[in-house]
C-alpha positions in Angstrom: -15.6 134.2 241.4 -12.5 132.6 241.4 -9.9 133.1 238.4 -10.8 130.1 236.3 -14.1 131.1 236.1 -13.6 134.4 235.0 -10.8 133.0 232.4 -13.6 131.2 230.7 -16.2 133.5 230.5 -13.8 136.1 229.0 -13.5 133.5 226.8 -16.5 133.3 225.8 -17.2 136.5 225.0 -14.6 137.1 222.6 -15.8 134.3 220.4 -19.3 135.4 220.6 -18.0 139.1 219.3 -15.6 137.2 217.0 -18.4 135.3 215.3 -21.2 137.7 215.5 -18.3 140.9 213.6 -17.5 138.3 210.8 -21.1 137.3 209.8 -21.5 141.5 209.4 -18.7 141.7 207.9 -19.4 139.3 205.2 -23.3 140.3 204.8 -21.8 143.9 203.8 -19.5 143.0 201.3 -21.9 140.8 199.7 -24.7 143.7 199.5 -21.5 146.5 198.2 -20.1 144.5 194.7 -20.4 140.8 195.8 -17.0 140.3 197.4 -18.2 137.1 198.6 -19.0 135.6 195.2 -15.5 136.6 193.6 -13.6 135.3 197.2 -16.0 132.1 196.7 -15.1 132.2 193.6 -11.1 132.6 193.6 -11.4 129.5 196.8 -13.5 127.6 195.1 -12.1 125.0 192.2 -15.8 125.0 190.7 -16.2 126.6 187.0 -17.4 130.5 186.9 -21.4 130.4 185.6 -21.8 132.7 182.7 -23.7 133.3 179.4 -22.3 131.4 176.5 -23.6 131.9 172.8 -22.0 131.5 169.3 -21.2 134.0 166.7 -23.9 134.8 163.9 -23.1 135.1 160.5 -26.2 137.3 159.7 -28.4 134.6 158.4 -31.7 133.8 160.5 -33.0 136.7 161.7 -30.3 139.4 161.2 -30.1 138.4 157.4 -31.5 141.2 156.4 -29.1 143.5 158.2 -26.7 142.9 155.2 -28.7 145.3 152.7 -27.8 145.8 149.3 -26.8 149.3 147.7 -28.6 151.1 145.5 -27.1 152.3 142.2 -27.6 153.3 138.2 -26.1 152.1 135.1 -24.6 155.1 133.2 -22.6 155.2 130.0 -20.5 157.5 128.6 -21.7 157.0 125.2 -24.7 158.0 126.7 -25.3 162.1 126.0 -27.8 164.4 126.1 -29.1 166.5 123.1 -29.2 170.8 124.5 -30.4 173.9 122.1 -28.3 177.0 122.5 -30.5 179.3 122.6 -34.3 179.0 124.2 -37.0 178.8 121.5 -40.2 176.7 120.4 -39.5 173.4 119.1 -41.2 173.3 115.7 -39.5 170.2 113.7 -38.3 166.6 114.7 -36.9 165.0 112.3 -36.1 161.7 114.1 -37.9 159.3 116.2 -36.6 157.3 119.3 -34.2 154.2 118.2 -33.5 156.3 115.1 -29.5 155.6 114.1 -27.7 159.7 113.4 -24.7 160.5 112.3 -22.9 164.0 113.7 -24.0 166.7 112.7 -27.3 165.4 111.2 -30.1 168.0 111.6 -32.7 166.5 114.3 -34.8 169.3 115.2 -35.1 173.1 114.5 -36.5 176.0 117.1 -38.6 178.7 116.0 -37.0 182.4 115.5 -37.3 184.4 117.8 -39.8 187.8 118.1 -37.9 190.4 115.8 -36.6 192.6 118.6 -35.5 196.7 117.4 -32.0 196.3 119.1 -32.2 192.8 116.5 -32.9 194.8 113.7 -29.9 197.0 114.4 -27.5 194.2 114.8 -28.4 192.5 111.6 -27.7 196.1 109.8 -24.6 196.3 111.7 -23.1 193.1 110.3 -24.5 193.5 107.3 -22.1 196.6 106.5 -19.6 194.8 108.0 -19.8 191.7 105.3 -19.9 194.1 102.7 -16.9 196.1 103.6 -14.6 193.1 104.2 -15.9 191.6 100.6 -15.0 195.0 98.8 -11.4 195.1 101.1 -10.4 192.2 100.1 -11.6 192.0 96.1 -9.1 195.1 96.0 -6.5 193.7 97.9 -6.6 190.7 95.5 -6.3 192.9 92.6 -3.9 194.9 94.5 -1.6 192.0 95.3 -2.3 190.5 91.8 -0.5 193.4 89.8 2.0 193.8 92.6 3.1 189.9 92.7 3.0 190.4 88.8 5.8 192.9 88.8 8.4 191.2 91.7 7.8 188.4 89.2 9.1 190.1 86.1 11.5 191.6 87.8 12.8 188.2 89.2 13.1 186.7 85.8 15.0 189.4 84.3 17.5 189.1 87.6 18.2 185.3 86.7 18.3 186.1 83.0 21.3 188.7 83.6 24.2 187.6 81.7 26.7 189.0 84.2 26.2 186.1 86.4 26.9 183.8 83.5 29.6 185.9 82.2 31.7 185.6 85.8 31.4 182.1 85.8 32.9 182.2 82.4 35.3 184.1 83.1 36.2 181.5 86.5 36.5 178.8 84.1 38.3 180.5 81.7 41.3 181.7 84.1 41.4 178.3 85.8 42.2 176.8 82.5 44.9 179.5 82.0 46.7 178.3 85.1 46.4 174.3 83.8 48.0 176.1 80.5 50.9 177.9 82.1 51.6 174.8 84.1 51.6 172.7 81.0 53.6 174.7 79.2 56.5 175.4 81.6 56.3 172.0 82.5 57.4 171.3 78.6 59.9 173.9 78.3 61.8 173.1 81.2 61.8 169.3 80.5 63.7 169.8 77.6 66.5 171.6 79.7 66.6 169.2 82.2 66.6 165.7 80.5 69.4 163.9 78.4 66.7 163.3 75.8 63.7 165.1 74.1 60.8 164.4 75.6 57.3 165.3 74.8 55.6 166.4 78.0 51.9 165.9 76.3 52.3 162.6 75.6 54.1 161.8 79.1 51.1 162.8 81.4 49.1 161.4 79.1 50.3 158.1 78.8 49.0 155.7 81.4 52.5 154.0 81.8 55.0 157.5 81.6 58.5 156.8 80.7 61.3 156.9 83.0 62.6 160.4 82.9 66.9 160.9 83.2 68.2 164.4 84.2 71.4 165.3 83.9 73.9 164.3 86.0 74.8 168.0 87.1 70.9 169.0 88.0 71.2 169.1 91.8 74.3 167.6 92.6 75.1 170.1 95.3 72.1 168.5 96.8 70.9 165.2 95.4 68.1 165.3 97.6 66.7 168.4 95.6 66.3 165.8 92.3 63.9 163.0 93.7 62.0 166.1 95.1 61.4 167.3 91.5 60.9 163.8 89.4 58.3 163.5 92.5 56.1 167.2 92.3 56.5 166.6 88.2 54.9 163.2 88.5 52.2 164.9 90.6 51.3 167.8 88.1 51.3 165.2 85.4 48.5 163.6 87.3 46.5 166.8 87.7 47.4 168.4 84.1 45.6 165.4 82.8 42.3 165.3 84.8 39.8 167.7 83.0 38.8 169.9 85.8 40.8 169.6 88.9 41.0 171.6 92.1 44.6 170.9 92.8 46.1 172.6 90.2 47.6 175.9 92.6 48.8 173.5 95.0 50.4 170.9 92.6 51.8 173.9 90.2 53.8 176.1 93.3 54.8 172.9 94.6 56.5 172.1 91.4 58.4 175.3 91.1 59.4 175.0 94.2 61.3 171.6 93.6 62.5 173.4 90.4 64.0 176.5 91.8 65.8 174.7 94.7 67.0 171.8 92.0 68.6 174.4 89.6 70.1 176.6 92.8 71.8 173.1 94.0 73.3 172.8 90.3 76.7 173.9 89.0 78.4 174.5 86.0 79.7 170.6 84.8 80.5 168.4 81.7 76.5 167.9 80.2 75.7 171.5 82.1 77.0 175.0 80.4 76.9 177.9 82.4 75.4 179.8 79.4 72.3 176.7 79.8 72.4 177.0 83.9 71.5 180.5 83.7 69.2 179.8 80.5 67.4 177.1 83.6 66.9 179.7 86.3 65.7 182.6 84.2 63.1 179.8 82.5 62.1 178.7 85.9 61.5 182.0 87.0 59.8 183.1 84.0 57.1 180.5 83.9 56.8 180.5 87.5 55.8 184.4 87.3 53.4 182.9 84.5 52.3 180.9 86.2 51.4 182.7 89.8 49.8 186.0 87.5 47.3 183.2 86.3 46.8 182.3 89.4 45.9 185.2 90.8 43.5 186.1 87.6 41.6 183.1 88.7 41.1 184.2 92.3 39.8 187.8 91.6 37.3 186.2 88.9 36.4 183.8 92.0 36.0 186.3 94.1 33.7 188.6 91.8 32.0 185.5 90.7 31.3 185.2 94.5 29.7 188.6 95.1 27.6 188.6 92.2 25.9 185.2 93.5 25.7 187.0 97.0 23.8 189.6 95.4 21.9 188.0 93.1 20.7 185.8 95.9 19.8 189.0 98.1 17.8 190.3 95.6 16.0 186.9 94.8 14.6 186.6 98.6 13.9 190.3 98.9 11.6 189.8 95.7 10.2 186.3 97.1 9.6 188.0 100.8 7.4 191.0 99.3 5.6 188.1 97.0 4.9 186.1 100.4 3.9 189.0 102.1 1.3 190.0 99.8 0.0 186.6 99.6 -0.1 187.0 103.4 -2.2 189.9 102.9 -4.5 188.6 100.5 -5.2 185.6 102.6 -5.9 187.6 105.9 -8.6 190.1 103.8 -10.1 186.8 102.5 -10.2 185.8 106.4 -11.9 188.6 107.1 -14.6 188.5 104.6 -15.2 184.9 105.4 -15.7 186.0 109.7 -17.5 188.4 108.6 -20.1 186.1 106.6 -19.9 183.8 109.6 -21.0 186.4 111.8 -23.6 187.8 109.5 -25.3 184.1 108.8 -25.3 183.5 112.4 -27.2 187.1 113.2 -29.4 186.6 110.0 -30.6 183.0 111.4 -30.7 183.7 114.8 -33.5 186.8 113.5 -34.9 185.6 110.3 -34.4 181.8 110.0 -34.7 178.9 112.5 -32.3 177.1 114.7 -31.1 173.7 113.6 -30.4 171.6 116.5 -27.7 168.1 115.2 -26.7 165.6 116.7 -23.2 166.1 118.2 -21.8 162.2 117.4 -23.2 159.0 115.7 -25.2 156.9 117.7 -29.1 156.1 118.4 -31.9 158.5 119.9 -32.5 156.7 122.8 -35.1 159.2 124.6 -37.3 162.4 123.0 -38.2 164.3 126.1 -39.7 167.2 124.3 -42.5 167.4 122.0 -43.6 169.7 118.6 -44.5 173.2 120.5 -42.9 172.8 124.3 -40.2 175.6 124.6 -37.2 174.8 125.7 -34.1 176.8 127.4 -30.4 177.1 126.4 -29.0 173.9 127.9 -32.6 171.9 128.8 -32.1 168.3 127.6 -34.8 167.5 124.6 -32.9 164.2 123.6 -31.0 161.5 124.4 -27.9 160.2 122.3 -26.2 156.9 122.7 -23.2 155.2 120.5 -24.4 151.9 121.5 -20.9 150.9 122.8 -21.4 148.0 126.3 -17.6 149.2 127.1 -18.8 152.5 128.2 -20.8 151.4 130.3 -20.5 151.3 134.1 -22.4 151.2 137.8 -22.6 154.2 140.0 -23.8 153.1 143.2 -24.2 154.8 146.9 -22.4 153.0 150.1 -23.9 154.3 153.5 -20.8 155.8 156.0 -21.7 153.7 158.5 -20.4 150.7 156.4 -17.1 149.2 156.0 -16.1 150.1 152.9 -14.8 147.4 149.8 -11.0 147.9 148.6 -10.6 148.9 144.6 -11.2 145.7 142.8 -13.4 144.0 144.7 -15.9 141.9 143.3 -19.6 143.4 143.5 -22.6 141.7 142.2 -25.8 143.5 140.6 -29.5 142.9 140.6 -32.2 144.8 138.2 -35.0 145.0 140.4 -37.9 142.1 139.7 -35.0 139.9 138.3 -33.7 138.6 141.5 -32.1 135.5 140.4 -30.4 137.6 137.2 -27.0 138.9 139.0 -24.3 139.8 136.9 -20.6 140.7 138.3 -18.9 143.9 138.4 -15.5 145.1 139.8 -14.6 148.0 142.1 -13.2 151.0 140.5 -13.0 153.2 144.0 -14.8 154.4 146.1 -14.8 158.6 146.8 -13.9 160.2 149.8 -16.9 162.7 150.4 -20.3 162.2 151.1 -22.6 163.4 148.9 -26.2 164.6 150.9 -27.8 161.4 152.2 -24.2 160.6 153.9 -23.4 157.9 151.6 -19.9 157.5 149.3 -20.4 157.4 145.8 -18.2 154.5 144.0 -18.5 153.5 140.1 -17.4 150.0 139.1 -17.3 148.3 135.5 -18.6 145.4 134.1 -16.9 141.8 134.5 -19.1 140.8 131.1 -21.1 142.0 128.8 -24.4 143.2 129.7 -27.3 144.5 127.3 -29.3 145.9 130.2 -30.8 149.5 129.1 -28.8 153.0 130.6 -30.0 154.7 133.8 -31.8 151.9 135.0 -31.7 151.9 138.6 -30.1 148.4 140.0 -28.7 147.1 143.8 -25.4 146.5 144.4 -24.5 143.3 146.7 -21.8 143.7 149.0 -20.1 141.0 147.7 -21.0 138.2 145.3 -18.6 135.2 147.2 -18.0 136.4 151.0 -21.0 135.5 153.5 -22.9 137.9 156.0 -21.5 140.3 158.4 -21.0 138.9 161.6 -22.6 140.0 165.0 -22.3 139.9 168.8 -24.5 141.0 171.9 -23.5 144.3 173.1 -23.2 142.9 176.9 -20.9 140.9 175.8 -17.9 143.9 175.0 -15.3 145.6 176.7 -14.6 148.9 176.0 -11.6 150.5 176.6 -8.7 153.3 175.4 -7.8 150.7 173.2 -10.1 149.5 171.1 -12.9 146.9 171.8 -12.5 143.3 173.6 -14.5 140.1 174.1 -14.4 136.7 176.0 -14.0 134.1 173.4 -14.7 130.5 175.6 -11.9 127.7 173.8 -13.6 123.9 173.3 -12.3 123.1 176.8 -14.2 125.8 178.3 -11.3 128.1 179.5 -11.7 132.0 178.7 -9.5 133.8 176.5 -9.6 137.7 175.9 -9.1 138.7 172.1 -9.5 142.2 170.4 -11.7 142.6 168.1 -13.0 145.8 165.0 -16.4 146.7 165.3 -18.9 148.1 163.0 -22.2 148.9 163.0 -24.7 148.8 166.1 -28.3 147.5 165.7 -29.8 147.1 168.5 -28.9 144.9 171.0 -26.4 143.5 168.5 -22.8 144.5 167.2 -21.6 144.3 163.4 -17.7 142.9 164.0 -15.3 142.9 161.3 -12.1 141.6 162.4 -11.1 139.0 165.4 -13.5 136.8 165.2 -15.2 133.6 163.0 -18.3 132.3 162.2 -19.1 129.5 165.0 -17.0 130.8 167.6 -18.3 130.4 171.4 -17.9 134.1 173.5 -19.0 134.9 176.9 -22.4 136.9 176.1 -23.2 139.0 179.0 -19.9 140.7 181.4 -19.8 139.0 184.8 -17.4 139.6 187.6 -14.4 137.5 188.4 -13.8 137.1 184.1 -10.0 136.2 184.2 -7.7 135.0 181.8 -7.6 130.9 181.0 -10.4 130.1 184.0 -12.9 127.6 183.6 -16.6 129.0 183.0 -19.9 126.7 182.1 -22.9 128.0 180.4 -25.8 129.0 183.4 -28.1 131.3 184.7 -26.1 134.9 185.3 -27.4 136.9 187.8 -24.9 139.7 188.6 -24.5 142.4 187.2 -21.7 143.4 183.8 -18.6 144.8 184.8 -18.5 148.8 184.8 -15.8 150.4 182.2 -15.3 153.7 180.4 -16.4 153.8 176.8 -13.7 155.7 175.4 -16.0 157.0 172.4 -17.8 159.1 174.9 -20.1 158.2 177.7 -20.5 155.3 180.3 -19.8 152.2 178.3 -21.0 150.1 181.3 -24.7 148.1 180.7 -26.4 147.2 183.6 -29.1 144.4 183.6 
């Protein structure tokens, strides 16, 4: 064979194997994952066929997947009538839809078997009683004679003329000083002036005179005679109010001006020096006078001021002993009135029957027991309500698997076999434990008024104004670490990936909460070669979903 024909027969051969590997290679790609319908796919400008449905809002045949929740009306007006103590019911005195007031007698229990150790206790508190009676009838008398005494003896303590007497004897020395004033005041001012004067009718007049020294009065220091007419102007002022305070003050300060005027003063023509030394010896005289009656009308002051002390000393002593004993008087009548507390309680409890009252005003709204049913300490027997809508409110259950409302939401109510009677409630809150069924317990209050009947059982409606949850296939999600996805398919067919909050799962359906809308067009089942913004059209789907990792636990993958 020559060397072209072996050229083309190698030739030949390697397409052949070429050919023949390819078709293999292709067959086992499509049976491992279909890499021939996402290379087909990805080369190919047609649109990728997949399931295409719209979002349900509930209403068809998941309407009923939106239940309502059942709840209770309750009142806190509403309260419940307990005995005690157990015992046979032997009295009613009312009848259901009967108006009370508190503390109105509505049924009495029968007494109980008289026990030995009963017996005993009944002596035992009546001793008691009688004690505390006697105890305190002779305190009373006690205290009576006592307080009786302190009282007498308080009188005589204000009627003691030695108080009196000191404050006589005040006013009497402060009158002396406003006489010595007076009078050396006079005596001196006939010395000093160039003409008689009459000191009394001077500080009495409204309009004095104008007084003239002589010219030799405190010429060795003519500020020394202004200093005098001024402190014999000011005791004119006080001599002539009736009882003044000012009188020490005013009085050494006019000496004072005195003495310095007749030191500054020398022997001249209107001035002897028999009369100068006649001036000084006057001046010291009546200031002497004058300071001894000063000093009288301090020490009476003073003793005047101790008596009161004392007097006042006794005075509370005397009132704290009478306070006391009314004290004690009070606590034995305290004592005897416990004690008779006790003992009635003892004596009814054995010999007498136990009233049962109503503990507020209102209306008997339920009798659950009858004449001759016993009853328990703290069994209900009757129902009590004030009749007050306010206190009224709905206590409903929410199952956990639900997405709970916010506070204030707006909740509707049904009574059942009065379906088209809804009235409106809002949201108080909702608890945070589950009580045994797994449900969350949540109160809300009426939004009007509402004469419907306490305890009557009701169902609570999600929500009076916002439509039916809104559900998905399960094919149709991706789960990952992240949270939940779906294919949502735009109006010009393109694919777009959006996150979405799930709820509930029933069935072969998903409750979603957030991320999507009523009418919106998603891919239904998982097909390979989803990718972002591609064009899909609705068709037959015969792959199988994409495999991923739930991340709540297990394979999330579902296969067809």
């Amino acid at each position: 064979m020559d060397n072209s024909k072996l050229t083309t027969a190698l030739l030949v051969v390697i397409v052949v194997l070429l050919l023949g590997g390819g078709f293999i290679f292709v067959a086992n790609r499509s049976q491992h994952g279909g890499l021939g319908m996402e290379m087909a796919s990805a080369s190919s400008t047609q649109a990728l066929l997949v399931s295409i449905e719209t979002v349900s809002d509930g209403s068809g045949e998941l309407g009923g997947l939106s239940s309502s929740w059942p709840g209770e009306i309750i009142s806190f007006g509403d309260v419940q009538i307990q005995p005690s103590r157990g015992g046979t019911i032997v009295e009613w005195n009312v009848n259901i839809g009967e108006k009370v007031r508190k503390g109105q007698i509505i049924a009495r229990l029968s007494a109980p078997p008289l026990m030995p150790e009963l017996t005993s206790m009944l002596a035992e508190q009546t001793k008691m009683l009688t004690e505390a009676r006697v105890d305190a009838k002779a305190q009373i008398i006690f205290s009576g004679e006592k307080k009786q005494q302190l009282a007498n003896l308080l009188s005589s303590i204000e009627n003691n003329n030695t108080v009196s007497q000191a404050k006589g004897a005040v006013a009497a020395d402060k009158v002396k000083i406003k006489a010595s004033l007076e009078q050396a005041v006079s005596r001196e001012l006939q010395l000093f002036s160039t003409v008689d004067v009459d000191f009394t009718s001077y500080y009495k007049s409204v309009n004095p005179p104008i007084l003239y020294l002589k010219e030799a009065l405190g010429h060795l220091n003519f500020g020394t005679h202004s200093v005098y007419l001024e402190a014999l102007k000011k005791a004119a002022i006080e001599i002539r109010i009736v009882d003044s305070d000012s009188l020490e003050l005013v009085g050494s300060t006019y000496f004072q001006a005195a003495e310095k005027m007749v030191a500054a003063t020398s022997v001249g023509d209107d001035i002897s020096s028999e009369q100068l030394m006649e001036m000084r010896k006057m001046v010291a005289m009546d200031q002497m006078t004058f300071l001894e009656a000063v000093k009288d009308y301090r020490m009476s002051k003073i003793e005047l001021a101790k008596m009161e002390i004392d007097f006042a000393m006794q005075k509370k002593d005397i009132e704290e002993q009478i306070s006391m004993l009314d004290k004690d008087i009070a606590m034995s009548n305290g004592k005897a009135t416990a004690a008779e507390a006790s003992y009635g309680t003892v004596a009814e409890s054995i010999s007498g029957t136990l009233a049962i009252v109503a503990p507020s005003d209102g209306t008997i709204s339920s009798v659950l027991k009858k004449n001759g049913d016993f009853v328990e300490p703290g069994m209900a027997i009757a129902s009590l309500n004030n009749g007050r809508k306010e206190d009224r409110f709905v206590r409903f259950k929410i199952p956990s698997n639900l997405r709970l409302p916010t506070a204030g939401a707006e909740l509707g109510i049904a009574r059942p076999g009065f379906p088209k009677e809804i009235k409106h409630v809002k949201l108080i809150g909702v608890g945070t434990a589950l009580d045994g069924n797994g449900s969350y317990l949540a109160d809300a209050k009426f939004m009007e008024s509402v004469d419907w009947p306490v305890n009557v059982s009701v169902r609570v409606l999600p929500s009076v104004n916002s439509s039916s949850s809104l559900f998905v296939n399960l094919n149709a999600i991706e789960w990952t670490d992240k949270g939940a996805t779906i294919w949502l398919v735009s109006s010009n067919s393109t694919t777009k990936k959006t996150e979405i909050k799930t709820g509930r799962t029933l069935g072969e359906k998903v409750e979603v909460y957030e991320g999507l809308m009523a009418g919106d067009r998603y891919v239904a089942k998982l097909v390979p070669g989803l990718k972002e913004g591609i064009k899909v059209k609705e068709g037959e789907v015969g792959g199988i979903a994409k495999m991923t990792e739930d991340p709540h636990g297990g394979g999330g993958g579902h296969n067809d």
